[in-house]
N, C-alpha and C positions, 0 to 999 in steps of 0.2 A: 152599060148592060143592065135591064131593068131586072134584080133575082129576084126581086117580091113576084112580077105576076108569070116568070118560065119556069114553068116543072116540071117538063116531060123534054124530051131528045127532041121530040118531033116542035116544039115551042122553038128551042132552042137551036134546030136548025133554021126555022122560018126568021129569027132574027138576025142569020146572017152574022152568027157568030163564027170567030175564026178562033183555030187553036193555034196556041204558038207557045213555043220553049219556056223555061224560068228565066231561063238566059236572056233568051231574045225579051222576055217582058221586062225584066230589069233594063236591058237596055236603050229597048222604047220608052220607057218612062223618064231616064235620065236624058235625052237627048228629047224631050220635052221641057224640062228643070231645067237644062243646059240654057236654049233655045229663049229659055224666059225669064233667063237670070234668077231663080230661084233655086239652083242646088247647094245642096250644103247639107252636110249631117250635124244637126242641132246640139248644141253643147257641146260640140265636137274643137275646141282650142288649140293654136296655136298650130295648126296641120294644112292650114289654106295654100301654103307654097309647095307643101313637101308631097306630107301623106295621101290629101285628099285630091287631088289630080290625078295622082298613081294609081287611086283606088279609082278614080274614074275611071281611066283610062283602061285600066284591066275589065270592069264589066261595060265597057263599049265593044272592047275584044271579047267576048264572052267568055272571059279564062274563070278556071278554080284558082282562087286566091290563099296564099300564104302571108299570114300578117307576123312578123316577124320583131320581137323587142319582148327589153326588158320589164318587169312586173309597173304593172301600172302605168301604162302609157294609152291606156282604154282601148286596148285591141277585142275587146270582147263587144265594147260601146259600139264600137265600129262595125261591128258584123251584126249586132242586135238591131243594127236603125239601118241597114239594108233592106230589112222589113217594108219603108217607108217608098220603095220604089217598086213595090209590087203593087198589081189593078187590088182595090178595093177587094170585089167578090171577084172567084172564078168557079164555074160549075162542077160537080163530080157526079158518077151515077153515086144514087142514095143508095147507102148501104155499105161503099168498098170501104174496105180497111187503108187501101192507098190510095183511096179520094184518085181514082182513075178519070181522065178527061172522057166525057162521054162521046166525044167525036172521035177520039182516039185510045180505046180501051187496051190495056194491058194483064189486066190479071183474069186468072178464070172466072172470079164472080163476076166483075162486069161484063163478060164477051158472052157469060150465061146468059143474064140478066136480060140485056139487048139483043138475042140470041132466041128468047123467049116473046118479051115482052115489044120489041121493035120500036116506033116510035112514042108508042106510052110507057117508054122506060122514065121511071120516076127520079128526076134529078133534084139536086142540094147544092146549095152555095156554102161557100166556106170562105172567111172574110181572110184578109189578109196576115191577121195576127195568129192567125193560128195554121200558117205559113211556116213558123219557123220552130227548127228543134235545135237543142245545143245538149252539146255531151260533154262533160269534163274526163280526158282521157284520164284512166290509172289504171295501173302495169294489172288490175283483176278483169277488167274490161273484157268477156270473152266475144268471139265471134257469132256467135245465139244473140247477144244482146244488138249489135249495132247488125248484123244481115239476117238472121233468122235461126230458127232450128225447126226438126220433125216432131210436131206433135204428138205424142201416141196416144193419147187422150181422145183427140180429135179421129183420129184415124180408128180407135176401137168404137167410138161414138156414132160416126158416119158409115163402119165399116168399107173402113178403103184402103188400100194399097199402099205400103209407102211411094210407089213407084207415081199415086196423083200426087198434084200442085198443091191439094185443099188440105194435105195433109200437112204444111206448112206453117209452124208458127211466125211470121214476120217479124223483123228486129227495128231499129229505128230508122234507119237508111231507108228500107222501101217505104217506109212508113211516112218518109218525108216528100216521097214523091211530088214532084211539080210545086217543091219548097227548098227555101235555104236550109243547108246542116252545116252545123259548124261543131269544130271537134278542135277544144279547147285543149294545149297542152300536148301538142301532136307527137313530140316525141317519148311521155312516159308511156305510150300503146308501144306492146310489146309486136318487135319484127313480124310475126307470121299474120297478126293481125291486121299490120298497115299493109303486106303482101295482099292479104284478100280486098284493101283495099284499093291499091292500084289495080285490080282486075277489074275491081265495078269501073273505072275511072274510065278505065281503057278499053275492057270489053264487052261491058254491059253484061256480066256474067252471074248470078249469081249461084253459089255451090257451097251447097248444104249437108253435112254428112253422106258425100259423093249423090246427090240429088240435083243435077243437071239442070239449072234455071234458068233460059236466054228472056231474061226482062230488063227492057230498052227504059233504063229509070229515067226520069227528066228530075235533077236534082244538081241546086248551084253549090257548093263546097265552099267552105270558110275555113281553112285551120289558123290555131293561133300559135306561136311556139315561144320559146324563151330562149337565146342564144345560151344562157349558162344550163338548160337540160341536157345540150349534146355531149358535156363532159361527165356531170353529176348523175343522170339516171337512164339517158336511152340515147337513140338519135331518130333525125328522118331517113326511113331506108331508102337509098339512091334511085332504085325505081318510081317510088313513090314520090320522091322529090322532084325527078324528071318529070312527072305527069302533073304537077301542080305549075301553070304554066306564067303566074306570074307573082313573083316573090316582094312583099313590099315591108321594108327597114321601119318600125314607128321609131321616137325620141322621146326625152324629157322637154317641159318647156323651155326655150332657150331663153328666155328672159325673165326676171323678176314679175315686169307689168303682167306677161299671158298666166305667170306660174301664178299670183295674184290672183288673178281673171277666175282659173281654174277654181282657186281654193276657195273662192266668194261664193260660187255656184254651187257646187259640192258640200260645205258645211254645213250641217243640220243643227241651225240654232232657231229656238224656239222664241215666238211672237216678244216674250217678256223680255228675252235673252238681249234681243235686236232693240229694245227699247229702254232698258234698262244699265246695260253695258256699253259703253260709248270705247271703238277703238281709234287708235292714232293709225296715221298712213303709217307714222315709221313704227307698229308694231307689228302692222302686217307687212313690209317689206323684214322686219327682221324674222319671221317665222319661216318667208318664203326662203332668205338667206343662210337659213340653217343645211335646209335641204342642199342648195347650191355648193355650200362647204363640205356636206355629208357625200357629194358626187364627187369630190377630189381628195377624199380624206385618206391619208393613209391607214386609217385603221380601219377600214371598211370596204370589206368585198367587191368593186366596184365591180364585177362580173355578176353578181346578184342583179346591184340595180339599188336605188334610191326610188322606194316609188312616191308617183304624188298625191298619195295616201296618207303620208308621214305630214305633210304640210296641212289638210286636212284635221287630220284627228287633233294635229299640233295646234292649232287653231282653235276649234271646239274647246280642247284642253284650257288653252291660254283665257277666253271669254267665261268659262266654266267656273276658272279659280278665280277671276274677280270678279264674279255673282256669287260664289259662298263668299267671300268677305265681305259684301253689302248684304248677305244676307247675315249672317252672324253681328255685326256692326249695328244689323238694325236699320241700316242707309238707304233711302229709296233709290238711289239708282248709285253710279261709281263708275271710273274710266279702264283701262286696265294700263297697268305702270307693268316698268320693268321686272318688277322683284317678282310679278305673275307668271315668268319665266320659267321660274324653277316647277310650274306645275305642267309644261308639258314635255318633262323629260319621260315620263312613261309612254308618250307618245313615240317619241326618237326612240327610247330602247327596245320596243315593240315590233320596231320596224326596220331595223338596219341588220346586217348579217358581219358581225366583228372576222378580222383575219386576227392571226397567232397576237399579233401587237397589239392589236384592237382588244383583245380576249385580256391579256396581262394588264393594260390599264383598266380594264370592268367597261361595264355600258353605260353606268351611269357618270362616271367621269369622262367618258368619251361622247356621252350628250352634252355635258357640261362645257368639254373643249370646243364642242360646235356652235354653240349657242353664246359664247368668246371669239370665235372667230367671225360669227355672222355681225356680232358688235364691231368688232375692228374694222372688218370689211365697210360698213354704212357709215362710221364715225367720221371720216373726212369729206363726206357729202355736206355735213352739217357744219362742223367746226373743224380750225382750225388742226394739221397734221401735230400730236405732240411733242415727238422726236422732232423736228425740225424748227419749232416754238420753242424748244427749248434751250436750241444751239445759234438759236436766232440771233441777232444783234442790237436788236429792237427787244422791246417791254415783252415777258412772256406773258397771255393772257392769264394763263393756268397756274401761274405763281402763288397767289392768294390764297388759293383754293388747298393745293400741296405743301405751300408752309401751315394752313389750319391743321394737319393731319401731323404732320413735323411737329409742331408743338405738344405732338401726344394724345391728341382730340382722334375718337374714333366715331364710327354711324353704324347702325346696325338699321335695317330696312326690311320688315318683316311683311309677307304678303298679306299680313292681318290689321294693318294699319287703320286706323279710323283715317278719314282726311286732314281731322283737325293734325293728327299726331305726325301724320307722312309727310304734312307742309310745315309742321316744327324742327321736323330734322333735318329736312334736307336744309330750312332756311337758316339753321345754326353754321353750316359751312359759310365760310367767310369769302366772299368773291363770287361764290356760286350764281347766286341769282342775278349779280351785276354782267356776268361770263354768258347767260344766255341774253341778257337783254340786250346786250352788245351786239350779238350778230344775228338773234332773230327778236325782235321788237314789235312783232305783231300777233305774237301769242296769243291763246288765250289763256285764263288761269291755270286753268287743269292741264293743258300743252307744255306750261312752262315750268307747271312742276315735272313731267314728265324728258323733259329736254336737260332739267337738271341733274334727275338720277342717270339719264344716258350719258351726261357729263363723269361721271364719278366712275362709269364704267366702262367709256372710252379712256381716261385717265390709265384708269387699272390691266386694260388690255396692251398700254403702251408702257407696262411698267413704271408707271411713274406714282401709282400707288397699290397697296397691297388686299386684293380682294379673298373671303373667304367666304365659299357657300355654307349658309346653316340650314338649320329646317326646313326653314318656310321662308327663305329668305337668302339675303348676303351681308356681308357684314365688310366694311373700308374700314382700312388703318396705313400709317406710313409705310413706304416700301421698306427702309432701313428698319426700322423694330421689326419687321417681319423676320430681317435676314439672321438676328440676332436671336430671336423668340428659339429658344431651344426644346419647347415643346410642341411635336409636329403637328399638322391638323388632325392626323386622325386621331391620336389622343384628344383633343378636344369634343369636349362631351355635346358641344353644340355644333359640331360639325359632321357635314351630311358624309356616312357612313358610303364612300365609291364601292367597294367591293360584295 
């Protein structure tokens, strides 16, 4: 449809243009994409089997869609890049407030308009992006906002009637006419609200401080909901849930690789960041792993939700803290090791919802246990299991390494290390460096300093030595002086304050 050279009704009938639904255009568009093997919502990860089919499927059906999950599984993404399957331009008469189709007018200014002017009624294109509106539901939302109220401003100004249409202020629903709305959060809208909304759904009704409005909206519906709102703040009222005609479940990534995928895309690290900061694969599967742990953790709401947001900022965080230490150091560039760990626990506490248990050990010790168990979890991808090495009948490899600490020899590994300093310490452990070149041999320098410190605290998650977080940092000593050490951690004046 050429909108540069059609501006009148009478243009735009000669071109033989047709009107058709939101509905029905979304779903000619996608059974185009289909047909051409190009559908797909962009950045849209790890939903090609599940979500995105469903969501197919439902606007082939031309249903109002319910996207349903917990925080962070981009249900908002998902209804934002529906955008992406509507025509380019579609015409409206110039002027309406609800961008009324000029073949098919609804409000009283357009049916004036054309009424008056016939086929020199002066038409407007409006591009696709501005298609769509999105409301974030909360419980102050009144009905004036999303269907309309009476103007009396208007109505003293024009001198007219409550009883005309024009005395009308419009809300954002008509407003979205022959566009997507989406209404984020469907259950904090309080009951009488979502009622007036099953009436637009159902009867193309709209009623405004008893003001009688039969206007046939063409409008596709998007809500998004969170299964833990229906306890905590509201619910979807049953009518309104009836008329929402196809309910679709999102998820978290089910895998490390897509949860990865995700967090590569989404990370907002800067030119110098990306060139300066070199990460290891196993840093970024251990950030992803935190997350993983944090979705079966007992100390966390798992009715909330882990979103994958946490892995994100967790992320930034982690690249973050070793670029201040190449920046303070003076180093042009640096890798990030593990002791850069400890800087994206304001990430995790930021972002998790503690239950009673979770609340009594603090946030930050309960980041800290995750960020221990996503160690453990990855630790015998790499080496050997140490419970099992150690009961073993054969040479343990980690022997070496546990007798240097047994003799009284401790390491303290702080995120502020120069390189020279963080390749003296870890190289004083005795067996260390021979322990990784043993089973991975094809390192490179910075790798295998990094394999080393994951040694020390694969060690320490299998209790085979004694780990304590400090500052800015952790600090190894033998498990037995631990048990002995009759001054607790949190007297220890270098030890990160949990509570």
């Amino acid at each position: 449809m050429d909108h540069i050279t059609i501006k009148t009704l009478g243009q735009l009938k000669a071109s033989n243009y047709k009107s058709i639904t939101v509905k029905d255009e979304l779903r000619k568009n996608l059974i185009t994409q289909l047909q051409s093997n190009t559908a797909g919502f962009e950045g849209i990860l790890g939903y090609d089997e599940t979500v995105i089919p469903e969501l197919q499927t439902a606007i082939l059906s031309r249903h109002n869609i319910l996207l349903l999950g917990l925080r962070g599984q981009a249900k908002t993404r998902i209804a934002r890049l529906m955008v992406n399957l509507l025509d380019e331009y579609i015409p409206y008469v110039a002027g309406s407030e609800i961008f009324d189709d000029p073949l098919n007018p609804i409000s009283w200014y357009a049916k004036h308009q054309i009424g008056i002017h016939g086929d020199d009624t002066p038409v407007s294109w409006q591009h696709r992006s501005e298609r769509y509106t999105e409301k974030l539901a909360t419980p102050d939302v009144t009905v004036a906002d999303l269907i309309g109220d009476v103007d009396p401003i208007k109505a003293a100004t024009l001198k007219l009637t409550y009883n005309d249409e024009r005395v009308i202020h419009f809300g954002l629903i008509p407003r979205a006419h022959r566009s997507i709305f989406v209404i984020n959060e469907l259950p904090d809208l309080q009951a009488r609200i979502q009622v007036a909304l099953f009436n637009m759904l159902q009867e193309k009704d709209i009623q405004i401080r008893g003001f009688k409005l039969r206007l046939p909206l063409d409008v596709q519906f998007v809500f998004t909901a969170n299964p833990e709102d229906y306890t905590n703040r509201g619910s979807i009222v049953t009518p309104l849930k009836d008329r929402i005609e196809s309910q679709i479940l999102t998820h978290y990534p089910k895998t490390i690789a897509i949860s990865r995928e995700i967090t590569s895309q989404e990370a907002k690290l800067t030119a110098d960041q990306k060139e300066t900061v070199e990460a290891d694969s196993l840093l970024k599967d251990l950030v992803e792993q935190v997350a993983f742990e944090a979705r079966q953790s007992e100390f966390i709401d798992q009715k909330s939700g882990v979103s994958a947001r946490l892995t994100i900022s967790a992320y930034e965080n982690l690249i973050s803290t070793a670029e201040r230490r190449m920046l303070i150091n003076k180093e042009k560039n640096t890798f990030v090791r593990l002791s850069d760990l400890t800087g994206i626990t304001p990430a995790i506490t930021g972002k998790i919802e503690l239950v009673y248990e979770g609340e009594l050990e603090g946030p930050a010790k309960v980041a800290h246990t995750l960020i221990g168990k996503a160690i453990k979890s990855l630790f015998n991808r790499h080496f050997p299991d140490p419970e099992k090495a150690k009961k073993s009948k054969a040479a343990n490899p980690y022997f070496r390494i546990t007798e240097w600490f047994t003799e009284g020899n401790t390491l303290d590994i702080s995120d502020q290390l120069t390189l020279a300093k963080y390749k003296k310490e870890l190289m004083q452990v005795d067996g260390l460096n021979e322990l990784v070149k043993q089973f991975h041999p094809k390192l490179t320098a910075n790798q295998t300093l990094l394999m080393m410190e994951f040694v020390l605290h694969g060690l320490a998650e299998y209790s085979q030595l004694n780990k304590k977080y400090l500052l800015s940092g952790f600090g190894f000593s033998d498990m037995f002086d631990s048990l002995f050490n009759t001054s607790s951690d949190d007297e220890d004046e270098d030890d990160m304050d949990f509570r």
